[in-house]
Every structure is written in structure tokens, then in C-alpha cells.
N, C-alpha and C positions, 0 to 999 in steps of 0.2 A: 154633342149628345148622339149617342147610335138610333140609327132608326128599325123600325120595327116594320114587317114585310109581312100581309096581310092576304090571303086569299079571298075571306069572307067575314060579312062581321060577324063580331063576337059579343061578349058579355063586356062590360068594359072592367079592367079588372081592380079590385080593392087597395086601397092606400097599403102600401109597404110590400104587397106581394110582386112575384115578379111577370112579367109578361111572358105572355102562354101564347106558343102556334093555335089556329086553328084546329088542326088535328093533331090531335093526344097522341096518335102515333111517331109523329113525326117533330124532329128535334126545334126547338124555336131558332130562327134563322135573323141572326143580328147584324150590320151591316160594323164593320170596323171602322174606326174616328179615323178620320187621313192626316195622316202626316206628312208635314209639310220641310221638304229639301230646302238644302242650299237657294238662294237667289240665283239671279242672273250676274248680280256683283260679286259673289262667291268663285262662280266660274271665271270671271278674268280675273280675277288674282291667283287661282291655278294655275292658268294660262301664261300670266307673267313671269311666275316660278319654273313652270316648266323653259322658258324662252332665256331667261336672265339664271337662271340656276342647273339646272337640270342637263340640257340639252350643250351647254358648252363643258359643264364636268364630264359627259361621255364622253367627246371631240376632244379633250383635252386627256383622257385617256385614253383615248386611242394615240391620240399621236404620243404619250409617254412608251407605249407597246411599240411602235413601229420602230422608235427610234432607240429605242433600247433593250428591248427581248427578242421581239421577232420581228419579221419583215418577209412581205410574196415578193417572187422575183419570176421573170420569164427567164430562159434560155434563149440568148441570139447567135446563134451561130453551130459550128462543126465541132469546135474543137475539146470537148468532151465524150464525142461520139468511141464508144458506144454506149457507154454510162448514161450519159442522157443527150437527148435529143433536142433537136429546134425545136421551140416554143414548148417545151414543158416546163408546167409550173410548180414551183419550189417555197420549199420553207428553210428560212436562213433564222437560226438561232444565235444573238447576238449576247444572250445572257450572260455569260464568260467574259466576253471582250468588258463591257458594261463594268462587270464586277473587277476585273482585274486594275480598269482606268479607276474605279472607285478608291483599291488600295493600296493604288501607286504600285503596280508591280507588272510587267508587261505580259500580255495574251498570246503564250505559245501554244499552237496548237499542234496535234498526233500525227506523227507520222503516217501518211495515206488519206486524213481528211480531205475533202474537199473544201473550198473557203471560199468568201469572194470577198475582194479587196478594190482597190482601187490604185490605178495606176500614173503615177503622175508622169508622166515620158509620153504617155498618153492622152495628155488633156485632163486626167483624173479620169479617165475610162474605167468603168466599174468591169471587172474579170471574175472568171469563174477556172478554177485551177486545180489541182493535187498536189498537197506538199508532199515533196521526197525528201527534202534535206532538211535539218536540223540547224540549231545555232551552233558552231564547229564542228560541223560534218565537213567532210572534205570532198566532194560530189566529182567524179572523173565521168565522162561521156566522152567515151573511144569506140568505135567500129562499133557503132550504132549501139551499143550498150550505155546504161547509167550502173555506172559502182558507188557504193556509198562508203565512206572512209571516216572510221568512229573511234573512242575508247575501245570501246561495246564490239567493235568487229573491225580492228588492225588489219585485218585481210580484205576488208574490203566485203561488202554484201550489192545484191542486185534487187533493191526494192521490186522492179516488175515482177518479179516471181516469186518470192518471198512473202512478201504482203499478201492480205485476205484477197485484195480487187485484184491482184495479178493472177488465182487461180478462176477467175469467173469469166475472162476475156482474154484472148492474146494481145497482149501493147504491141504496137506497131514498132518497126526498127527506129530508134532516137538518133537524127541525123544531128550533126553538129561536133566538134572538140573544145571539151571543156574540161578547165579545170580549176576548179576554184572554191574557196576554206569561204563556208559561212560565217558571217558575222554574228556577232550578239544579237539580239534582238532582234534577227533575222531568219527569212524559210527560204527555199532553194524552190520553187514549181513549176509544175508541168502540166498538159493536155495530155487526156488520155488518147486522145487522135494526134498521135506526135507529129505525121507529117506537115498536118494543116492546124498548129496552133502557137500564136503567140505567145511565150513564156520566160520564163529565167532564163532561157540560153539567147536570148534576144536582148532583153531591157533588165538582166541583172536579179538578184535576190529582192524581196521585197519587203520592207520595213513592216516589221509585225500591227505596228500602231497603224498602218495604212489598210488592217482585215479591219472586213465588218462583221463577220460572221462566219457562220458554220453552217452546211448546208446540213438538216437533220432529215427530211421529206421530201419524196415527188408525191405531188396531190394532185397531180393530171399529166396526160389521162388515166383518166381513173383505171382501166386494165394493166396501168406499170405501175400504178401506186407503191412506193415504198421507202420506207428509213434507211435512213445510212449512218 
């Protein structure tokens, strides 16, 4: 029952009418019924929901995200320089590879991407690379050139200059002789810091099913910030 909040007395007031302030000026001042929350046994049963429900369907979506859309990666090393540098952090977009292993049909990726795969020759060393070659590209590197040998270009093209990333940096001289017809379900890569980087001219073409991704982001530092 609400109570009634009294300066001074009053008149007391007649059966059915309602309770008057004090001063007729001033509105009658009623105190609200309280209402009464949850228990304390209410709260540990939220508690258990949130522990046993809640809080492993996050973690369980995160890890569906890392291992199948995206994933952070550092950079260790040189041999992307100058495109990117040691310890900058990356967003590797896996969504493609994902959907492709979905419908049985293998994850070729664009000429000039950058990818990171994994290298078995290497212990399964995870790499960060630039495809130049295609799956029956014919890839020659003579007197420090890469030529690329296609349908599409019988004569022979020079990805470093041709490509988008060839007009933003000069590629360094590509030491090595090679020559060799991609495979199916295969990419031909490189460093873009060719003198100081392990690549296809070393440990061979890399098995497409071996990418895990596609770098899409630098997200640090934040002053290089940018898509690729």
C-alpha cells in the first residue's frame, strides 16, 4: 500500500475520498509500491547460461572466423620489402580458399596477389609471396628478368612491369635460370625483395591447396594502412 508523506497534520480525510497534501498548492506526494527483482537464485542461473552457453558459442565463433574467413598475421622477415615490412600486421582473407574446398573445385588465385601458404620443403613454414605465374604459364628467368609464356601472350610478358605493384616500386634484378611450365593446380612465386627471398626458384611451384589466403590489409601501422 503506498504511503502518504505528511508535513503537518491535517483533517483526516472522509471514507472514499482521496488523500490531500497539506498545502492545496502543492501536488499530493505518493511514495511508489516497490518492486521486487529477480532473486539471488535467478542470477546463478544467468550465470550458468552465460558460462555453459553463451560464452563457448562466441569462442566457437571466433574460431569458425579465424579458420575459415579471416585470420591476423605478422610479417617476419625482408623479403616482401618494399611492399611491406617487418612486423607489420596483416589481414589474410581465407574466404575463397573456404568456399572453393566447399565445392570441390580448387582456389586459383590473380595474378600479382599476394598469398600466404604453407610450405612443406620447409617443415610447413608458413610464407608470404606474389604470384607471377599461372597454372600453364611457361615462367622463363634469364639475365635477371622473369618472362611469362601464355595463350594470352605467345611472346612472352614481364609481369614486374606490366602489373599494377610493378608501377609503384622498382623489383629488384631476379637472379636465377629458370625455366619451367606450371602445373594444374599450381602458382609459380616470388618476393618482391628478390635478392633476399625464398621462393619458387628455390623449393618449386606451390600446390594451390597448400594457400591459405589472400592478403586483403595492412592494419598496422596504422600510418601504411592499406588494401590490396
Amino acid at each position: 500500500m503506498g504511503l502518504i508523506k505528511h508535513k503537518a497534520a491535517t483533517m483526516p480525510a472522509s471514507p472514499g475520498s482521496s488523500p490531500a497534501s497539506s498545502d492545496p498548492n502543492k501536488p499530493n506526494s505518493i511514495s511508489e509500491p516497490k518492486i521486487t527483482t529477480g532473486t539471488g537464485g535467478s542470477r546463478r542461473w544467468r550465470d550458468v547460461f552465460l558460462t555453459l552457453v553463451v560464452i563457448p558459442m562466441a569462442l566457437l565463433i571466433a574460431l569458425v572466423l579465424v579458420l575459415f574467413v579471416f585470420q591476423s598475421y605478422e610479417v617476419d622477415g625482408p623479403s616482401m620489402q618494399p611492399t611491406l615490412q617487418n612486423n607489420d600486421r596483416l589481414i589474410v582473407w581465407k574466404l575463397p580458399r573456404t568456399w572453393a574446398r566447399l565445392t570441390g573445385h580448387p582456389y586459383i588465385p590473380k595474378r600479382g596477389d599476394i598469398v600466404i601458404f604453407e610450405e612443406p620443403s620447409l617443415d610447413n613454414k608458413q610464407l608470404i609471396k606474389r604470384v607471377i605465374g599461372l597454372p600453364g604459364d611457361r615462367v622463363v628467368i634469364k639475365n635477371s628478368v622473369i618472362t611469362v609464356y601464355n595463350n594470352a601472350h605467345p611472346n612472352g610478358f614481364d609481369p614486374d612491369t606490366s602489373l599494377p605493384y610493378g608501377k609503384t616500386f622498382t623489383v629488384p634484378p631476379t637472379a636465377g635460370n629458370i625455366d619451367i611450365t606450371v602445373g594444374a593446380d599450381q602458382v609459380f612465386v616470388c618476393g618482391d625483395n628478390r635478392p633476399d627471398s625464398l621462393d619458387s626458384r628455390y623449393f618449386g611451384t606451390v600446390p594451390v591447396n597448400d594457400i591459405i589466403g589472400q592478403l586483403v590489409v595492412r592494419i598496422l601501422p596504422l600510418d601504411k594502412a592499406e588494401k590490396f
